[in-house]
C-alpha positions in Angstrom: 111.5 84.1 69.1 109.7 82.1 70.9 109.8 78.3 72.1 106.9 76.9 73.9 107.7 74.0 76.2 104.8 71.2 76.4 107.2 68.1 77.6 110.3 68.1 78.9 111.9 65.8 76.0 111.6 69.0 74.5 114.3 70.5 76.1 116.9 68.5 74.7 116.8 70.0 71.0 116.2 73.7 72.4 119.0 74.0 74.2 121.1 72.4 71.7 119.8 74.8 69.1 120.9 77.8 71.4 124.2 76.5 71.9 124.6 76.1 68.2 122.9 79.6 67.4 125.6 81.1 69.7 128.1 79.1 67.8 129.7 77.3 70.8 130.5 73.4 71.2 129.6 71.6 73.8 133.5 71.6 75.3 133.7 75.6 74.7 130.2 75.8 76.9 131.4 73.7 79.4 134.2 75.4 80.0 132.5 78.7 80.7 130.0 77.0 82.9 133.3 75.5 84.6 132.7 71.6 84.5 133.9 68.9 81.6 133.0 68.7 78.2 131.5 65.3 79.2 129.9 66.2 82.1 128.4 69.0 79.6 127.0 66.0 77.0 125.1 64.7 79.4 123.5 67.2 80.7 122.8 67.8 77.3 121.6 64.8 76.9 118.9 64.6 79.6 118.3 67.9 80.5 114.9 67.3 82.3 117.6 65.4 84.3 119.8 68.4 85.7 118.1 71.0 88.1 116.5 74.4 87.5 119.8 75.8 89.1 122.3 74.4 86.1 119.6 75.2 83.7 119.7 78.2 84.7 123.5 78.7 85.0 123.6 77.3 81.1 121.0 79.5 79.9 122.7 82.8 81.5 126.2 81.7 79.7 124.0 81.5 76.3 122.1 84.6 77.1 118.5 83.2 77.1 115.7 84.1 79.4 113.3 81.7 80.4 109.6 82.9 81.6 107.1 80.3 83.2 103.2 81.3 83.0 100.2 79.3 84.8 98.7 76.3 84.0 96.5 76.2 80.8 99.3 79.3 79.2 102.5 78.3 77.1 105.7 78.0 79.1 108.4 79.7 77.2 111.9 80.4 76.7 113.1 83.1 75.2 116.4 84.7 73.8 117.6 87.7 72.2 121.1 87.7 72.1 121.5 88.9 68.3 119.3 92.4 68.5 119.8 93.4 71.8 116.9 96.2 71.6 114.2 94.0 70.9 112.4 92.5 74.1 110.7 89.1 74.0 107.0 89.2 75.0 105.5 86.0 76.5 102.6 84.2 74.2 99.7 82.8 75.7 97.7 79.9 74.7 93.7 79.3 75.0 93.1 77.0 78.1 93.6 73.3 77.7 90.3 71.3 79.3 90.8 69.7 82.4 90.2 66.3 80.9 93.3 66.8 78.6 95.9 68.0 81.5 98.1 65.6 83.0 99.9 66.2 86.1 102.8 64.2 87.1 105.1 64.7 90.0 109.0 65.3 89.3 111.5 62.7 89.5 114.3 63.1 91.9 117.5 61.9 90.6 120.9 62.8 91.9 122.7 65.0 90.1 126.0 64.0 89.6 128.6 67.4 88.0 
């Protein structure tokens, strides 16, 4: 399936969704990805936060592929960890006019594990 990413407050309830899907809690997770269970939660919390990196290391551990696409074409994450045969194909969306795209620069926070 997949799940096309507009804002980043939409990360939040994807990547809890995967990490219930794969039936884990957030303690179990974090103890595969090798930090604490409250370190974990927030994480969770403010994913738009973390960096790509840790993103990446959780969505390994809950076997999800994530596939970017140019501006004006859904970003998308996909998974497939229940039928192992089917491949996820990337969805693209008409372009967006330039009036209704907003560019903002990313915050740098420090990341704290």
């Amino acid at each position: 399936m997949l799940y096309p990413i507009k804002t980043l407050s939409q990360l939040r309830p994807i990547l809890q969704g995967f990490r219930k899907e794969a039936g884990l809690t957030q303690a179990a997770l974090a103890e595969r990805l090798g930090m604490s269970q409250q370190n974990y939660a927030k994480l969770e919390a403010n994913p738009a936060s973390v960096s790509m990196e840790r993103l990446h290391a959780v969505f390994s551990v809950l076997n999800v592929e994530m596939a970017l696409s140019q501006a004006g074409t859904a970003v998308t994450v996909t998974t497939s960890p229940a039928v192992p045969t089917r491949k996820p194909t990337l969805k693209t969306t008409t372009k967006e006019p330039q009036s209704l795209r907003r560019v903002t620069s990313p915050a740098i926070k420090k990341e704290v594990w």
